[in-house]
N, C-alpha and C positions, 0 to 999 in steps of 0.2 A: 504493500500500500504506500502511497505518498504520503512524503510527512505531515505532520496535520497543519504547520504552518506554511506550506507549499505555494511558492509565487511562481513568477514567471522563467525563472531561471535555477538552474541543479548547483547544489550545495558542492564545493572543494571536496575532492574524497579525503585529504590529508584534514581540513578543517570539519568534517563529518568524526573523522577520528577523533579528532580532539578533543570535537565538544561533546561526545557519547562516551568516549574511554571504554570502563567495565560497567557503566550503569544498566547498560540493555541485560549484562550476566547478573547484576544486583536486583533487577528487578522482577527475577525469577523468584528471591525470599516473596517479593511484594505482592504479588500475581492473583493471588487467594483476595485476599485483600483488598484490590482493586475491582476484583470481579465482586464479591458483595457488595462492596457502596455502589457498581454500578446496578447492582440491581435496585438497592436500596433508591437509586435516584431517577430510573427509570420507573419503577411505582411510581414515583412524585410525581413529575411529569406526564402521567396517564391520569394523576387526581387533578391535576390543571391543567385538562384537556391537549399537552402539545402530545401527546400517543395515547393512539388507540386499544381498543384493548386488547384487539389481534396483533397491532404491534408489541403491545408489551409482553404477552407471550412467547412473542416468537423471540423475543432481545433476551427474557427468562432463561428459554431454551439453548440461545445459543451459549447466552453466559455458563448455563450449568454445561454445556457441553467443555468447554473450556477447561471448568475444575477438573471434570474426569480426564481429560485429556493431560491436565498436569501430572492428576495423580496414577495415571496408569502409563499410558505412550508420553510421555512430555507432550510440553506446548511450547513451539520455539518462538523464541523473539530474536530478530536478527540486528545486527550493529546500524541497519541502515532503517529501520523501525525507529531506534534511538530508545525510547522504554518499551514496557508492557502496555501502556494507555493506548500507542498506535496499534502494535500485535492488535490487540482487544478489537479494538475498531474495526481497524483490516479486517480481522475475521469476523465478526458481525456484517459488515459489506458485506463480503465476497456471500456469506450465506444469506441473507435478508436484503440484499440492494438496498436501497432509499431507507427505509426502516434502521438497519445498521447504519447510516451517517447520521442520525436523527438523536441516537444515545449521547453528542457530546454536549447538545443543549443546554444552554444554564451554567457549563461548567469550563472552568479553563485547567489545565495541566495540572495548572498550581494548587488550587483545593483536592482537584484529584488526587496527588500525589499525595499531600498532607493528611489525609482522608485515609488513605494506604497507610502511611508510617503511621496515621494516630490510631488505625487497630492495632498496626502489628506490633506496637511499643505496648500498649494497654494490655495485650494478651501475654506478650511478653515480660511481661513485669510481673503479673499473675503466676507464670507460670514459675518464672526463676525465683516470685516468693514464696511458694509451693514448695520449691527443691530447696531453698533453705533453711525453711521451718522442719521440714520431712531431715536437715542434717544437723537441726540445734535442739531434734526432738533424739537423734542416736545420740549425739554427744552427752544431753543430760541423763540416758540407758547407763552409756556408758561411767556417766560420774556416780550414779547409783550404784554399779556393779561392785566400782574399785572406792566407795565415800570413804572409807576408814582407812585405804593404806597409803601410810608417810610417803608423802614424797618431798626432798629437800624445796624449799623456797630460794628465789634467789633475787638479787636487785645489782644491778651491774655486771651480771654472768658472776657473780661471788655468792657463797652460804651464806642465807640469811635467817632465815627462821622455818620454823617446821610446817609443811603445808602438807597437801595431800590429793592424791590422784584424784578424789573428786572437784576437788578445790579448782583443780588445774581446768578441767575440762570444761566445768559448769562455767565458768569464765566465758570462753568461747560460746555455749549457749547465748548464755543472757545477750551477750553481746550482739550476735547475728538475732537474736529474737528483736530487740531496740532497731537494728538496721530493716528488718523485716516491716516493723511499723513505719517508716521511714517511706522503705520504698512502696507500702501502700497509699502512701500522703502521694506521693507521688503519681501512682496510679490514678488518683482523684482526680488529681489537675487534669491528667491524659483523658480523663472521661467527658473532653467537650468534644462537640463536630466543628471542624472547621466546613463541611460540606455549605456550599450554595455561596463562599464568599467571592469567588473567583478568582479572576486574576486581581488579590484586595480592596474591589472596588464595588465590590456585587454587581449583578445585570438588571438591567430595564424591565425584566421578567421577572413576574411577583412569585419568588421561589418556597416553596412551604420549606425551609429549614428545621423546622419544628416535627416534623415527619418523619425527615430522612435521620436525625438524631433518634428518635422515637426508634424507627425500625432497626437500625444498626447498634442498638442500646448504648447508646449514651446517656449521658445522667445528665446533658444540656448541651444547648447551643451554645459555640462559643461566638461569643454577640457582633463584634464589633468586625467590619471583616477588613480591615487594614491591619488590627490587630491580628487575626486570624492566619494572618501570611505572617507577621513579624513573630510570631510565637515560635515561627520555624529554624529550628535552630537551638533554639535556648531550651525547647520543652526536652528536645536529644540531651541536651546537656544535663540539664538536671536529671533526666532518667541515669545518663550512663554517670553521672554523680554519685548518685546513691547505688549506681553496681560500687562503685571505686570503693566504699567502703565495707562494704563486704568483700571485696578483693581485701582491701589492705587486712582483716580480722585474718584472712585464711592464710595471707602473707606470713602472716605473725604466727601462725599456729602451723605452717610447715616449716617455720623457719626452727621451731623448739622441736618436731616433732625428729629433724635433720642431727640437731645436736643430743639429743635425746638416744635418737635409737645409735649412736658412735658406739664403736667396742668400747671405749673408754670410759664414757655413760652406762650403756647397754642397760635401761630402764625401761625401753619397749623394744619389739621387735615387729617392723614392717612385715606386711603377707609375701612371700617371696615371688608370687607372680605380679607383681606391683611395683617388683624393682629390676630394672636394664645392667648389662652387663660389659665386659670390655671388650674391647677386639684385639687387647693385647694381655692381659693380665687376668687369669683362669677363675679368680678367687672374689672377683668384685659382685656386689648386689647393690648395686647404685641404686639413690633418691632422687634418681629421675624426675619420678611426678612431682616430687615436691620443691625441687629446684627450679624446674618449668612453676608451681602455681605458685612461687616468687616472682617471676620473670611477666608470667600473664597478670597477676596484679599490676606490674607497672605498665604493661599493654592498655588494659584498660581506663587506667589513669587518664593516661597519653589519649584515649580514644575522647574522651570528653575535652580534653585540650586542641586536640585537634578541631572538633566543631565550633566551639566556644573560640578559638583564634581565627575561623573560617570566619565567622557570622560579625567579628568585634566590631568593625569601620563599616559594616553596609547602610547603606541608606534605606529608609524604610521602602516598601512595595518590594515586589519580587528582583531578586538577581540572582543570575545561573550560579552563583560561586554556594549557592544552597546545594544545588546537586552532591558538591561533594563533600559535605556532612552526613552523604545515607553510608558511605561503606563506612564510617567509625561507628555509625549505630551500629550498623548489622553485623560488626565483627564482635564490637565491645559487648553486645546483648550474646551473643552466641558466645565467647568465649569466658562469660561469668555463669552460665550455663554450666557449661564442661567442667570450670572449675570447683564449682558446689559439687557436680557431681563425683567428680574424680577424689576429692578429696571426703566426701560421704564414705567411698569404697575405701579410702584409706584406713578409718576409723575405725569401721564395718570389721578388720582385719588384723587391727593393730594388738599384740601381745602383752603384755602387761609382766614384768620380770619384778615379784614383789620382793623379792629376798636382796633385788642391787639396789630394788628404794631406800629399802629399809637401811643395809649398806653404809650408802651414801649419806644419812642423816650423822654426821661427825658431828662431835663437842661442840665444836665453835657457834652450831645452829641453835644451843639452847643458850647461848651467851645472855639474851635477852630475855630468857624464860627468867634466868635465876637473878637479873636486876629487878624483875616484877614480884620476886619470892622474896627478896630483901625491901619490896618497896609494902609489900602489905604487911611485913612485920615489923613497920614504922618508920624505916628510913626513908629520906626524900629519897625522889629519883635520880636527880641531878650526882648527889654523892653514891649512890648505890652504881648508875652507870658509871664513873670515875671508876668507883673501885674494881669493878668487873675488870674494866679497859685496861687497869693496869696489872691484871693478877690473868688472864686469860689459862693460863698454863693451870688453872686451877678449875675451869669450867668443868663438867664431868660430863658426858652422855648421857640424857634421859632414855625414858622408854619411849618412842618415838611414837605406840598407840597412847601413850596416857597425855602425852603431851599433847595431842590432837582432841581428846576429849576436855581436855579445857578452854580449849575455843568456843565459849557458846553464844559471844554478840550476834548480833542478826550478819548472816552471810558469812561467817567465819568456819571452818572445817566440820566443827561439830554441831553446826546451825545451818546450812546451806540452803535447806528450805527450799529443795529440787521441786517439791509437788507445786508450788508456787509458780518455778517457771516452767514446770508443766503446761499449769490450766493457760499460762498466759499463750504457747505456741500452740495448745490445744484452740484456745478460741481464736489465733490467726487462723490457721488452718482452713477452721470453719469462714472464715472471711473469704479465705481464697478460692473455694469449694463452692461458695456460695455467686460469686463473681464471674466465676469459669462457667458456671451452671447456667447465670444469665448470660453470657455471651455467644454459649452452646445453643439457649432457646432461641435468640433471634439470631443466627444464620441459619437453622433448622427454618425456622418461619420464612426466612427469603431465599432460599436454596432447594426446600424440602429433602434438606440430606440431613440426618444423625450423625451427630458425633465428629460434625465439620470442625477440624483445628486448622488456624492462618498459617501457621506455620510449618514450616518444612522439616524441623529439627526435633 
């Protein structure tokens, strides 16, 4: 098909390159996507008379023929398409003549595409906080399993005080459950339509925006539609924001998990199918994943810096230099995916060596237990730590369970209060289950398919 802005003269093949790059292969994630809101917006325009209602069936059918065509033979879009929204087209023409040219009505690229990335962000953000409630609900399994056995604390990689396997891990929970809230805030925002703004200007055509929101389940219209285009860009941002910090959590928690399972540590033990080997040295079980889910935190990072430096100097209304903030979303959302998950499996597998925690709980770790044993049997604290600090050769090894059972403030070893942040990822869960559920019923309602996912992954 010809491009949809087709004048009198053929585009540069070198300057066709350029200005399409890999978007026609990115917009293979989008595809799904694109094809509901168009159905979503071809309804509308059959409720305000511009199709009929034999047209609108037949644009139905070609649309649904598309999805299956993705999800069984492919749907191809070629470089000279430039996205999906021409493929789309093209194929509606060629099957429906007049009828398929009649679908772009009301709509310019620009909402279209916003339209695309504001499902496939929303559903994506569901789903990736689905996967790390499902790995802050093993983590806190796991702190249950091991709550009572020591493991040394530490503050500058030095002994510091007596902690405990559960201590360690419940951390990590709480933590990804707080980011989990987070990126559901976030979700919110993504829950407007940009549909019917156009190219930021809206059309002369009284568009029900109010509908196509309605049927695509969104929770509102997003109003203003100069607005509607400038969002584009920053709403990326802020989604792969809030992945960066669930990257950086997992950062930090392969980063101990690295020093941790070392022979020299050996306080866990990785699952051996989980760990890569040398191609020169017989005896290696590399931390592979967890080296990599160092390296793809900073990926991610970078991936919001990337759109957020694309978007900083533009002038408001649309400008192409938006196109290439879609592959940082679609990489940064995909690769905090993998990383929840990869690092779930990690967990899933990880050994537990309680006899080198216990081990590793040396003298010098109750240093501060026995200034608090001199401080409740009258002396200030200031001279009981002096005298500690200067006598250390005299600190003794405790029992390193009994020392863990006198932590009883709120959150400390022997107060951890796991059912707590149970119910708390128990009722995201439900949040996301419940979200999933409505995004499931209206593409079911504008598709008549079950169990339609946007995504490819």
């Amino acid at each position: 098909m010809a491009k949809l802005w087709q004048k009198n003269y053929s585009l540069d093949l070198l300057m066709q390159h350029f200005t399409v790059r890999n978007d026609y292969i990115l917009d293979q994630e989008l595809l799904i996507s694109d094809v509901v809101a168009s159905i979503a917006h071809a309804t509308m325009l059959n409720k305000i008379n511009i199709l009929s209602n034999s047209e609108l069936e037949e644009l139905k059918q070609g649309l649904n023929e598309i999805i299956e065509k993705k999800l069984t033979t492919g749907f191809e879009i070629k470089e000279e398409d430039e996205d999906c929204h021409t493929a789309i087209e093209g194929y509606l023409s060629s099957r429906f003549g007049e009828t398929g040219k009649r679908i772009h009505t009301g709509r310019s690229r620009n909402d279209q595409v916003q339209t695309a990335l504001r499902l496939y962000m929303r559903e994506a953000s569901i789903k990736i906080a689905a996967e790390t409630i499902s790995f802050a609900k093993e983590l806190l399994a796991f702190a249950l399993e091991y709550e009572f056995v020591p493991m040394p604390g530490r503050t500058h990689m030095q002994l510091a005080m007596p902690s405990s396997v559960g201590l360690w891990s419940a951390s990590f929970a709480e933590e990804l459950i707080d980011e989990v809230k987070l990126l559901l805030s976030v979700n919110d925002l993504l829950d407007q339509s940009p549909l019917g703004s156009a190219a930021s200007y809206g059309t002369p055509i009284f568009l029900d925006r109010e509908l196509t929101a309605s049927l695509l389940g969104f929770k509102k219209v997003q109003n203003n539609v100069l607005y509607s285009n400038n969002s584009r860009g920053k709403f990326e941002a802020i989604l792969l924001d809030s992945l960066s910090y669930i990257a950086l959590t997992i950062s930090k928690l392969s980063q101990d998990l690295i020093l941790f399972t070392l022979p020299e540590f050996g306080y866990f033990s990785l699952p051996k199918e989980l760990t890569t080997g040398s191609s020169i040295m017989p005896q290696k079980k590399n931390p592979d994943g967890l080296e990599l889910a160092r390296s793809r935190s900073s990926l991610i990072t970078s991936c919001s810096e990337r759109v957020k430096d694309t978007i900083r100097s533009l002038p408001s209304g649309y400008n192409r230099d938006f196109q290439d903030t879609k592959e940082p979303v679609i990489e940064g959302i995909r690769a905090t995916f993998d990383l929840v998950a990869i690092m779930a499996r990690m967990v899933d597998g990880l050994v537990v060596h309680e006899e080198k925690l216990v081990g590793a709980c040396k003298s010098e770790l109750y240093a501060t237990d026995k200034v608090f044993r001199m401080v409740k049997e009258g002396k200030s604290f200031r001279d009981s730590y002096k005298e500690v600090g200067l006598s250390l050769e005299n600190v003794k090894a405790d029992d390193p369970y009994e020392a863990l059972k006198s932590r009883t403030s709120i959150g400390a070893a022997n107060n951890l209060r796991l059912d707590m942040a149970k119910k708390e990822a128990d009722d995201l869960e439900a949040i996301c289950i419940k979200k999933s559920d409505n995004y499931q019923n209206c593409y079911e309602k504008l598709t008549g398919r079950s169990n339609l996912t946007l995504l490819t992954w």
